[in-house]
Biotite code that builds the C-alpha atoms (Angstrom):
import biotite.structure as struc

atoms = struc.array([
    struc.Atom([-112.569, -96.850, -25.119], chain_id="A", res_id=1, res_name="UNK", atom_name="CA", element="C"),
    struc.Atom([-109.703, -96.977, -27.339], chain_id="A", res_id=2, res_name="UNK", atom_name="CA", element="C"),
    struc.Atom([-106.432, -97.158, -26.527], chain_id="A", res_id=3, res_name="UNK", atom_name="CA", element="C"),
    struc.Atom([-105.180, -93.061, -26.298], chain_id="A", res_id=4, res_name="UNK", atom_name="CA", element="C"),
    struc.Atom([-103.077, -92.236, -29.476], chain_id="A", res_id=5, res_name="UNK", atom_name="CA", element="C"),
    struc.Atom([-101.461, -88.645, -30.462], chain_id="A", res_id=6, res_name="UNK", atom_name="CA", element="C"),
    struc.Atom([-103.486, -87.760, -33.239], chain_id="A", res_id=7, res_name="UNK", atom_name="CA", element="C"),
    struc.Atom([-100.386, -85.612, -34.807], chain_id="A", res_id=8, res_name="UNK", atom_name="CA", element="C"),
    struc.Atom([-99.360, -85.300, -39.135], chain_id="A", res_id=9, res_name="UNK", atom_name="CA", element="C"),
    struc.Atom([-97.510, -88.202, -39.817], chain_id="A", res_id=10, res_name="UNK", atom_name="CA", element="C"),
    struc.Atom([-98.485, -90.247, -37.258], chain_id="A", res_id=11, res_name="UNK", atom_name="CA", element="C"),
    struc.Atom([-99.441, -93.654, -39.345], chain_id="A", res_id=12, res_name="UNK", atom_name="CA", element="C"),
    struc.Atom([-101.763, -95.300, -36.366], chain_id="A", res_id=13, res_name="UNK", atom_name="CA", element="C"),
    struc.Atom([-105.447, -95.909, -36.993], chain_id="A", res_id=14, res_name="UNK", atom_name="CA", element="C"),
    struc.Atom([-108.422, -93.606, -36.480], chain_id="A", res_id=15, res_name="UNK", atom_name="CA", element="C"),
    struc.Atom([-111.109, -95.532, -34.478], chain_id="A", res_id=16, res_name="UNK", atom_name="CA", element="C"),
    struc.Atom([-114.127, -96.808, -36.788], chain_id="A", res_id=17, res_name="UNK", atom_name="CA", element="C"),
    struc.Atom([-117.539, -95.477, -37.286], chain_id="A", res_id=18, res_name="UNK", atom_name="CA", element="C"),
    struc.Atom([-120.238, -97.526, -37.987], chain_id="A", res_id=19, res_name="UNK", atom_name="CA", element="C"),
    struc.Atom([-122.371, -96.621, -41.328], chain_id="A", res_id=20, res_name="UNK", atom_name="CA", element="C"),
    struc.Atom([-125.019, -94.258, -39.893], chain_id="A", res_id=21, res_name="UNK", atom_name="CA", element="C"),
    struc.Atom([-123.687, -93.000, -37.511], chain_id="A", res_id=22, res_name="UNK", atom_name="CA", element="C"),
    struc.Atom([-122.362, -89.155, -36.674], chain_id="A", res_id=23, res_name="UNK", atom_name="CA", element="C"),
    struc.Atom([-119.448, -88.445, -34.207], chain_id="A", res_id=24, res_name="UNK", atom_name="CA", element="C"),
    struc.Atom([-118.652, -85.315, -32.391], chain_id="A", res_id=25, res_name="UNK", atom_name="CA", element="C"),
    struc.Atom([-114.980, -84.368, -32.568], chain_id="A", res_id=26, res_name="UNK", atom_name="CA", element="C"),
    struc.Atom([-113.721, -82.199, -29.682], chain_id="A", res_id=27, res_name="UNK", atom_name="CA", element="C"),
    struc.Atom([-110.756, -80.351, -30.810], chain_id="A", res_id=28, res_name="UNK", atom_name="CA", element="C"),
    struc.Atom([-108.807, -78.427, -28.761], chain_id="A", res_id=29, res_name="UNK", atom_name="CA", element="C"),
    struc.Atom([-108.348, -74.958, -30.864], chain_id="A", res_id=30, res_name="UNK", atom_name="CA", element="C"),
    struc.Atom([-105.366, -75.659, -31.765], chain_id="A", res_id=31, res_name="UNK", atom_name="CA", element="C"),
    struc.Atom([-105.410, -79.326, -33.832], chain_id="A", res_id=32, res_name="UNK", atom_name="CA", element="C"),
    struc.Atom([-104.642, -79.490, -37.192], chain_id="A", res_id=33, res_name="UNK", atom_name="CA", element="C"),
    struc.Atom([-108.097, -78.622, -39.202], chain_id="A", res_id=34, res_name="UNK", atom_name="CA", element="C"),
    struc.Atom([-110.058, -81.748, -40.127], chain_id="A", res_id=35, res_name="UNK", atom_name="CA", element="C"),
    struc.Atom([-107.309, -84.188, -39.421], chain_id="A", res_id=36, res_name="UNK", atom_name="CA", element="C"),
    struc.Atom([-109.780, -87.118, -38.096], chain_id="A", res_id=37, res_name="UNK", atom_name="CA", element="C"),
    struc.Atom([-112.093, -86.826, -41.060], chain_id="A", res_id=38, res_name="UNK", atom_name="CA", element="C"),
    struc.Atom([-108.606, -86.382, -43.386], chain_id="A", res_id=39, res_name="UNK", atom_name="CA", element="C"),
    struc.Atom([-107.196, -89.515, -41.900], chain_id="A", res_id=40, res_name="UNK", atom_name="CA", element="C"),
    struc.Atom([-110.415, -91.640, -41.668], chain_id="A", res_id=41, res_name="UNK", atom_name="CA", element="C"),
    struc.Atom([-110.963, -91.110, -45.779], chain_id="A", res_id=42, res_name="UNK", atom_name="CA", element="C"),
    struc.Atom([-107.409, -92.388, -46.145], chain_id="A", res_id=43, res_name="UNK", atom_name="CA", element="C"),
    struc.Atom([-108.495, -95.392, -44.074], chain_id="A", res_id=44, res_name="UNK", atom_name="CA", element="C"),
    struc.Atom([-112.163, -96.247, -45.091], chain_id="A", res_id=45, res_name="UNK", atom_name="CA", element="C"),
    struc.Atom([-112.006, -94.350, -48.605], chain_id="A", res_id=46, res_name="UNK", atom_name="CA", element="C"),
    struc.Atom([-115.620, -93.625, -48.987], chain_id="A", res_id=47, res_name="UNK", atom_name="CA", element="C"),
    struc.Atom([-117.479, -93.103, -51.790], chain_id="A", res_id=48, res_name="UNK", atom_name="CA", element="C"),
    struc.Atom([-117.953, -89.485, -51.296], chain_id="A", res_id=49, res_name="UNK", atom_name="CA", element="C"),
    struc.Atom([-117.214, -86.750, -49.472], chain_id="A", res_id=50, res_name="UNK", atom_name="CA", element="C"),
    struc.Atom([-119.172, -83.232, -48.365], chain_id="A", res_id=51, res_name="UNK", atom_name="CA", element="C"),
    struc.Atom([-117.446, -80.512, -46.228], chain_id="A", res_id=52, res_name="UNK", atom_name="CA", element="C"),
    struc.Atom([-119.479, -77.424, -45.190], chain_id="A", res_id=53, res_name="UNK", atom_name="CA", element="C"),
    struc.Atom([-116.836, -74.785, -44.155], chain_id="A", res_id=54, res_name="UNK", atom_name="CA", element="C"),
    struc.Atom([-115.961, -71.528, -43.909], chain_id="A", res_id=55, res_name="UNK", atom_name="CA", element="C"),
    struc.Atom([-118.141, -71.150, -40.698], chain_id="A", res_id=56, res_name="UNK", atom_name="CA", element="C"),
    struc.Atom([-114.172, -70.189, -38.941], chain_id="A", res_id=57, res_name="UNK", atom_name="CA", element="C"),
    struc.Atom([-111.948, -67.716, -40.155], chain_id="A", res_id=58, res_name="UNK", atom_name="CA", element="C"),
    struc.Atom([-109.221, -70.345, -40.254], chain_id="A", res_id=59, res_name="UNK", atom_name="CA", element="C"),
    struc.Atom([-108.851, -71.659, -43.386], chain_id="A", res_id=60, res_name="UNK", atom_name="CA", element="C"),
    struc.Atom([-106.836, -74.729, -42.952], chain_id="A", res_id=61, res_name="UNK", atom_name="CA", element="C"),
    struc.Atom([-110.262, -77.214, -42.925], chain_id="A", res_id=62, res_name="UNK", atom_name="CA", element="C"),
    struc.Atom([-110.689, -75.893, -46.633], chain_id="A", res_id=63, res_name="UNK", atom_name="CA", element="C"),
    struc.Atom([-106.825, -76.098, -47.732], chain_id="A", res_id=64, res_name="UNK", atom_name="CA", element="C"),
    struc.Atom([-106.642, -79.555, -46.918], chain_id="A", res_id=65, res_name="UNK", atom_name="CA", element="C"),
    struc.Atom([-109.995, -80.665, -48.238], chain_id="A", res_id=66, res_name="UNK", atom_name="CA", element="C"),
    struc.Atom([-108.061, -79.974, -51.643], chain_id="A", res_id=67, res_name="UNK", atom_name="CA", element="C"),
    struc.Atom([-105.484, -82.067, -51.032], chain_id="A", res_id=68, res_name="UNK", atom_name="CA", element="C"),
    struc.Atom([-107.530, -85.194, -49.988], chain_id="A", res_id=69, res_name="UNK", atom_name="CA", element="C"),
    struc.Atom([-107.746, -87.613, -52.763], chain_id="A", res_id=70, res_name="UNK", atom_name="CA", element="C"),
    struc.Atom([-111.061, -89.758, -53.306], chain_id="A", res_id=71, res_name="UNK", atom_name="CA", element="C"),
    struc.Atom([-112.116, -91.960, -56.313], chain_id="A", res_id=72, res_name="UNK", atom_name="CA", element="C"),
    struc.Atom([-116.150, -90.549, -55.850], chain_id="A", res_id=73, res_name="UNK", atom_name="CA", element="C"),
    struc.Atom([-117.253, -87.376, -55.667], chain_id="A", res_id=74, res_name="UNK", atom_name="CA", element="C"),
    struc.Atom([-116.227, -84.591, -53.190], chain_id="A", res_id=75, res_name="UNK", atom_name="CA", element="C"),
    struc.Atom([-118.722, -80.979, -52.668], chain_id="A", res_id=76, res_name="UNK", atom_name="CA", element="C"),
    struc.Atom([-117.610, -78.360, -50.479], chain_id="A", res_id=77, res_name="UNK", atom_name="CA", element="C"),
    struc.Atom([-120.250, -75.756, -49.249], chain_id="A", res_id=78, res_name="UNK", atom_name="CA", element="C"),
    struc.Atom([-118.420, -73.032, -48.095], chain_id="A", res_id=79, res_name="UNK", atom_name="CA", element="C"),
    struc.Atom([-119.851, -70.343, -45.360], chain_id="A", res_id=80, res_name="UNK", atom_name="CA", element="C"),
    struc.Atom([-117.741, -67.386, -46.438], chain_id="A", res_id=81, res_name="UNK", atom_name="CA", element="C"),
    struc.Atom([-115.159, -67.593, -48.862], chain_id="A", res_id=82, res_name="UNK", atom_name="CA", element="C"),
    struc.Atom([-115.288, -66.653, -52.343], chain_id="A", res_id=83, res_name="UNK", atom_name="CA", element="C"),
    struc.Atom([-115.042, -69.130, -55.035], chain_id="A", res_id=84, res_name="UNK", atom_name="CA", element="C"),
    struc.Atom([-112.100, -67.721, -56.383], chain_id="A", res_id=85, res_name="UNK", atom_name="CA", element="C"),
    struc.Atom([-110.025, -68.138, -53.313], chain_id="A", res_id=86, res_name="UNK", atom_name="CA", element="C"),
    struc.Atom([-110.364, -72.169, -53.565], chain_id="A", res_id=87, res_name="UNK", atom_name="CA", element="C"),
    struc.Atom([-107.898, -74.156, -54.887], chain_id="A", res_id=88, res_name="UNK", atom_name="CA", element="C"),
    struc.Atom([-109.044, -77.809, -56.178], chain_id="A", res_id=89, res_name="UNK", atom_name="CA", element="C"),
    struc.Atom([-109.764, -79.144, -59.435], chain_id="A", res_id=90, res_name="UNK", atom_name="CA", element="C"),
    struc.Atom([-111.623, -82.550, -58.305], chain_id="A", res_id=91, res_name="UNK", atom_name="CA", element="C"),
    struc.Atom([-114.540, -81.019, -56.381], chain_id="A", res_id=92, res_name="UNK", atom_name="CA", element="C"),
    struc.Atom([-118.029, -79.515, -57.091], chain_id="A", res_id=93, res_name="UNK", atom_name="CA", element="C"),
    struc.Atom([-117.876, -75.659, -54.710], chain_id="A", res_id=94, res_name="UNK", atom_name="CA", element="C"),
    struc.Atom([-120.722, -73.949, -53.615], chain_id="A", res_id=95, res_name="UNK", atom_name="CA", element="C"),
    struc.Atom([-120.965, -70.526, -51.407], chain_id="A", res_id=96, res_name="UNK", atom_name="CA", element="C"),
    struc.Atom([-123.745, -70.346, -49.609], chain_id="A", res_id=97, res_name="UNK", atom_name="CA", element="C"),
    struc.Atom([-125.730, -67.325, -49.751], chain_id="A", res_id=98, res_name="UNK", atom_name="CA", element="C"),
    struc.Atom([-126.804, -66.864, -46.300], chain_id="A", res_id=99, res_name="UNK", atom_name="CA", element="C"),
    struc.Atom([-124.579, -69.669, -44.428], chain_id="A", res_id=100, res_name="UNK", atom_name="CA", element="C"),
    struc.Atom([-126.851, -69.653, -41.182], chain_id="A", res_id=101, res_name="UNK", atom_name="CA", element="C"),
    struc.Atom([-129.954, -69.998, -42.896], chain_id="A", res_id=102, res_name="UNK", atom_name="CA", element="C"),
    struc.Atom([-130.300, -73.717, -42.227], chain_id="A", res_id=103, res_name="UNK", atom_name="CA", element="C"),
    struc.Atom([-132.473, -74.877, -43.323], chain_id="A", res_id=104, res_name="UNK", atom_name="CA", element="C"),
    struc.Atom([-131.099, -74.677, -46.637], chain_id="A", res_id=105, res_name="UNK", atom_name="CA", element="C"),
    struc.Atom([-128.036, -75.829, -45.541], chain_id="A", res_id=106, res_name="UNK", atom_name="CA", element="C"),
    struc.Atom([-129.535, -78.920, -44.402], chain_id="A", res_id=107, res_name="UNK", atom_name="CA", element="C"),
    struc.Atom([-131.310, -79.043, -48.041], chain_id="A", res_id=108, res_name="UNK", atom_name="CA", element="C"),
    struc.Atom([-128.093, -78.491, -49.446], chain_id="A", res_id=109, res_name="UNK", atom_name="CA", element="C"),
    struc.Atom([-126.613, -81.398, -47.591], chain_id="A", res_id=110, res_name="UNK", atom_name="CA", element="C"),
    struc.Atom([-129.501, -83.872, -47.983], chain_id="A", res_id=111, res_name="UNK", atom_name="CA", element="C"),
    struc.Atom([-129.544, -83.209, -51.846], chain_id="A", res_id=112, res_name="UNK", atom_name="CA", element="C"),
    struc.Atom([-125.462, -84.631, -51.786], chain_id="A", res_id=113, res_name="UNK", atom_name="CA", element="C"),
    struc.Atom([-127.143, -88.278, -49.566], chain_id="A", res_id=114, res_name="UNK", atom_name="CA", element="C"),
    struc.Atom([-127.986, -90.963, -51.290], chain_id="A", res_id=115, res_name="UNK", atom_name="CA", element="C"),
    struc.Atom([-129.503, -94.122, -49.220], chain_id="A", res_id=116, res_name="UNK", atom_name="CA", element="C"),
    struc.Atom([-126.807, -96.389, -50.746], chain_id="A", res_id=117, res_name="UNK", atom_name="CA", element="C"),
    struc.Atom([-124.171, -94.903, -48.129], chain_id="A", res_id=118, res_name="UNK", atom_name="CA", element="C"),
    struc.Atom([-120.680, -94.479, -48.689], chain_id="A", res_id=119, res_name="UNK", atom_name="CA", element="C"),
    struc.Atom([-120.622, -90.854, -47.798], chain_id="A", res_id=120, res_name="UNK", atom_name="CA", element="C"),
    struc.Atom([-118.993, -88.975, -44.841], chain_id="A", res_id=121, res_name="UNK", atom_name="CA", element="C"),
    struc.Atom([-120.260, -85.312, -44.194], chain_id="A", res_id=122, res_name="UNK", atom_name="CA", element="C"),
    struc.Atom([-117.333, -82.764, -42.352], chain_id="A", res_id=123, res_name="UNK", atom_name="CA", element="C"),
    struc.Atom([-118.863, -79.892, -40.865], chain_id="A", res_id=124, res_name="UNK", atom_name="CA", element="C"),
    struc.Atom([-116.335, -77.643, -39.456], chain_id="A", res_id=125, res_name="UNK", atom_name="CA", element="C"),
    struc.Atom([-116.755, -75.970, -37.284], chain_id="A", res_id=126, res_name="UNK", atom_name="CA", element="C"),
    struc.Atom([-119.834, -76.049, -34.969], chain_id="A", res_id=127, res_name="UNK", atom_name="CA", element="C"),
    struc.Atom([-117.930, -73.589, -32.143], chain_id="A", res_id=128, res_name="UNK", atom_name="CA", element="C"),
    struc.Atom([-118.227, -70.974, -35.645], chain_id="A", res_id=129, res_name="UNK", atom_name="CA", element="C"),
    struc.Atom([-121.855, -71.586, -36.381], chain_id="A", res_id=130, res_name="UNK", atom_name="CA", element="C"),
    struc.Atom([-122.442, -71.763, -32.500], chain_id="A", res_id=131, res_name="UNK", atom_name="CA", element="C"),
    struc.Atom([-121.524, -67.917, -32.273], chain_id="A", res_id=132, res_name="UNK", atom_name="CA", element="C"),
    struc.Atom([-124.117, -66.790, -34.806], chain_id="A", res_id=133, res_name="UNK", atom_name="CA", element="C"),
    struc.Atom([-127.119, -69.579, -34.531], chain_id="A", res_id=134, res_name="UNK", atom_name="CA", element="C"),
    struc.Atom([-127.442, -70.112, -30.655], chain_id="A", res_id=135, res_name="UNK", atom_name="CA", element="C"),
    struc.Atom([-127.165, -73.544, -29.114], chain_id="A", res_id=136, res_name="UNK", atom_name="CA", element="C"),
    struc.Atom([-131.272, -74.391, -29.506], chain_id="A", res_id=137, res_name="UNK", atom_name="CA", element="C"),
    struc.Atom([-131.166, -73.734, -33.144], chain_id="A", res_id=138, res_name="UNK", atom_name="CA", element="C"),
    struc.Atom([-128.431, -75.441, -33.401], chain_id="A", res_id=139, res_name="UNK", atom_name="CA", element="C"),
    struc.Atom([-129.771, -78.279, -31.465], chain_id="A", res_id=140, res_name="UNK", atom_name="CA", element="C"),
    struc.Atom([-132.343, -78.862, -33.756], chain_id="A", res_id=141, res_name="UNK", atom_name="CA", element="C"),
    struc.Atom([-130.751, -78.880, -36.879], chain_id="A", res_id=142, res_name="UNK", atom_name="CA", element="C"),
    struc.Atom([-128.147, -80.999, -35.744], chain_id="A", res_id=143, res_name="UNK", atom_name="CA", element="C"),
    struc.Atom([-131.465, -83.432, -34.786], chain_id="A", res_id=144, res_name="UNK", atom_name="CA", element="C"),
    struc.Atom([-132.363, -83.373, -38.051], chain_id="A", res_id=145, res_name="UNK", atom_name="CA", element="C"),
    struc.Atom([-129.428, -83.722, -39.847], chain_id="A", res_id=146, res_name="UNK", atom_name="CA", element="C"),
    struc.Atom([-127.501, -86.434, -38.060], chain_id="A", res_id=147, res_name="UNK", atom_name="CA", element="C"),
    struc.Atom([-131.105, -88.572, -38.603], chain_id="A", res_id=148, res_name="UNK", atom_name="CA", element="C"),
    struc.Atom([-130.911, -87.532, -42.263], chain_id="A", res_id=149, res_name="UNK", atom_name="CA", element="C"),
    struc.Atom([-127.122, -88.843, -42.423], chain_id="A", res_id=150, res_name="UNK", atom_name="CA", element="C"),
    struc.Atom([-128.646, -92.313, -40.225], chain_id="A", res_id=151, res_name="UNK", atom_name="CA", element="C"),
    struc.Atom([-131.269, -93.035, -42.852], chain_id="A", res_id=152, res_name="UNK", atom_name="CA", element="C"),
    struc.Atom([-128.494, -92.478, -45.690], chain_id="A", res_id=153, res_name="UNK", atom_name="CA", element="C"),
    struc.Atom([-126.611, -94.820, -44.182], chain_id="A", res_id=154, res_name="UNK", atom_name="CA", element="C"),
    struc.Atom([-123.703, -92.226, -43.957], chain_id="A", res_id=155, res_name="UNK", atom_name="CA", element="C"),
    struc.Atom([-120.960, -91.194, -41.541], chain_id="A", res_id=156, res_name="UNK", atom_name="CA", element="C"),
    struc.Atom([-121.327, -87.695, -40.044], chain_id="A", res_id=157, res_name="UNK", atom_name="CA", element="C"),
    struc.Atom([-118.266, -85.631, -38.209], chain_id="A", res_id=158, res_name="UNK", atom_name="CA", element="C"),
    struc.Atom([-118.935, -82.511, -36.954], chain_id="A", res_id=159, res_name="UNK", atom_name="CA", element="C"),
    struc.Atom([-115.682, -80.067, -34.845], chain_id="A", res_id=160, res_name="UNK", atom_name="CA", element="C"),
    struc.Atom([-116.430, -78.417, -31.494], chain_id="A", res_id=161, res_name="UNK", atom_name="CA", element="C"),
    struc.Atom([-113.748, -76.639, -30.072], chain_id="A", res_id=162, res_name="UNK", atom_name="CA", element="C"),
    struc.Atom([-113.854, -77.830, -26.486], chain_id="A", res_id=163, res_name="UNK", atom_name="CA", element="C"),
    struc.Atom([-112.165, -74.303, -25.290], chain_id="A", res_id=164, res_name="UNK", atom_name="CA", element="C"),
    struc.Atom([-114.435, -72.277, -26.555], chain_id="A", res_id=165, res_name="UNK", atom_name="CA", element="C"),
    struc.Atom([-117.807, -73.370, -24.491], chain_id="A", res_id=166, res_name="UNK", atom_name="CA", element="C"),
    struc.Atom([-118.595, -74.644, -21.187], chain_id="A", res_id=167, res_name="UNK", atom_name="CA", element="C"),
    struc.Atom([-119.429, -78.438, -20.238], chain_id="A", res_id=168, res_name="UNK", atom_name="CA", element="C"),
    struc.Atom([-122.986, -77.863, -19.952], chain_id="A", res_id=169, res_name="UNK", atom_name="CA", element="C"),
    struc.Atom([-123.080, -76.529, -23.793], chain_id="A", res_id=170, res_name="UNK", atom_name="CA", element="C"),
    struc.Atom([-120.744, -79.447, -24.984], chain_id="A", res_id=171, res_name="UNK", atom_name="CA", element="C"),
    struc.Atom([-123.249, -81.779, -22.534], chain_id="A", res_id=172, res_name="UNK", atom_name="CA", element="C"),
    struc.Atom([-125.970, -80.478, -24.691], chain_id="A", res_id=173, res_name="UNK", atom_name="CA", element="C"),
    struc.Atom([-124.460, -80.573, -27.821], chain_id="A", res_id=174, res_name="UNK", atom_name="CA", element="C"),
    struc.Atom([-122.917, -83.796, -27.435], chain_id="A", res_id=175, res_name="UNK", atom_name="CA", element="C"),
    struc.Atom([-126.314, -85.454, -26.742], chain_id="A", res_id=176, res_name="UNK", atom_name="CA", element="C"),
    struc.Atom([-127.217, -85.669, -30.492], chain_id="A", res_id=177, res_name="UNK", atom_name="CA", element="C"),
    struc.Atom([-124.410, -87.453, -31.987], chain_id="A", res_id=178, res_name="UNK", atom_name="CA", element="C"),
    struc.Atom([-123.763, -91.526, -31.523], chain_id="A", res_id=179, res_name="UNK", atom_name="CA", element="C"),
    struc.Atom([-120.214, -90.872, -29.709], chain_id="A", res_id=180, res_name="UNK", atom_name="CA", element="C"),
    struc.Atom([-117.480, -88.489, -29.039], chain_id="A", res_id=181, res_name="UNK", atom_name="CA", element="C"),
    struc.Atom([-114.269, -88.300, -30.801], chain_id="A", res_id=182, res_name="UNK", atom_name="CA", element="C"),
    struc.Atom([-111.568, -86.120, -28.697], chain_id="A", res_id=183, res_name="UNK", atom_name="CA", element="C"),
    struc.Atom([-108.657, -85.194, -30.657], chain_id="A", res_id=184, res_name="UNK", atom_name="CA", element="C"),
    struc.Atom([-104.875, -85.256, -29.507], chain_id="A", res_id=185, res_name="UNK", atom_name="CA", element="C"),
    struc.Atom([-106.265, -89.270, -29.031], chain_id="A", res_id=186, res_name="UNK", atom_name="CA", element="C"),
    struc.Atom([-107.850, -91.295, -31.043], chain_id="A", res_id=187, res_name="UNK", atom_name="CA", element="C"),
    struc.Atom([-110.418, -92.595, -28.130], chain_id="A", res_id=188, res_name="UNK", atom_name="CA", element="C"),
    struc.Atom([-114.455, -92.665, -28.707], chain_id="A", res_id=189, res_name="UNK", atom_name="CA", element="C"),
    struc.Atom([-116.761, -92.075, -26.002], chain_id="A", res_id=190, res_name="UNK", atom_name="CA", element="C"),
    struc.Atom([-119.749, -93.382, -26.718], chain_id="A", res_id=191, res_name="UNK", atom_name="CA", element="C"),
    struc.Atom([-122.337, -91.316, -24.765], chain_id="A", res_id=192, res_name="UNK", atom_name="CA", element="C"),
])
């Protein structure tokens, strides 16, 4: 376990690596900054690309600062909910989904963006959202097939759980489909 670290804006120290292949569950706490881990972890491993499905939460800050992140490849954003016209950035290739809990065509979506050459982190924020509507055994399985989509693309996947919002033996549950745990206000991994 790493060292713990305030995982605060501005604060310049490093977010722990993960390995090509891998997926990470991030516990948040409800009331982090949105998608500060995967935010700070382009800065730091600037990947080739970058997907974020969002708009499962009716906070919008995950979306607002997907804009401002700045990457040399290509960055998609599926959104859940919002319309098109409500996005702000210039650099990125948006898509509403039509029925954001059908998912298998979310995971199509997603698998279309893979390539097997790697280089790609997918941001899904936030699983506590799509929780609500899906139930934790759907969920279950797609998360099964999608973090062994992003293994075989040799990809990094980070998916948000706010820890407040569901009891241990849903995060225990959850939790056991992803290579480690990532709990915000600290940059520590738990590998599981």
């Amino acid at each position: 376990m790493a060292e713990d670290e305030e995982l605060t804006p501005g604060n310049s120290g490093s977010v722990a690596p993960a390995e090509s292949g891998t997926s990470s569950l991030i516990l948040t706490t409800g009331t982090d900054d949105d998608i500060e881990f995967t935010e700070r972890f382009v800065d730091e491993r600037a990947p080739e690309d970058l997907l974020l499905l969002a708009g499962y939460s009716e906070r919008a800050g995950a979306i607002d600062r997907f804009a401002d992140i700045t990457l040399d490849g290509r960055k998609r954003l599926l959104t859940a909910g919002q319309d098109r016209a409500e996005l702000t950035t210039d650099d990125a290739l948006i898509e509403t989904l039509a029925d954001p809990h059908d998912l298998s065509t979310v995971g199509i979506k997603i698998s279309s963006f893979l390539d097997d050459d790697g280089g790609t982190v997918v941001c899904l924020y936030s699983l506590t959202a799509l929780l609500e509507t899906v139930g934790v055994e759907r969920l279950l399985r797609f998360l099964q097939i999608l973090t062994n989509r992003i293994a075989t693309a040799d990809a990094v996947g980070q998916f948000y759980l706010d820890r407040s919002e569901h009891d241990d033996q849903t995060i225990y549950m959850l939790r056991s489909v992803f290579d480690d745990v990532v709990e915000t206000g600290s940059i520590a991994r738990f590998s599981y």
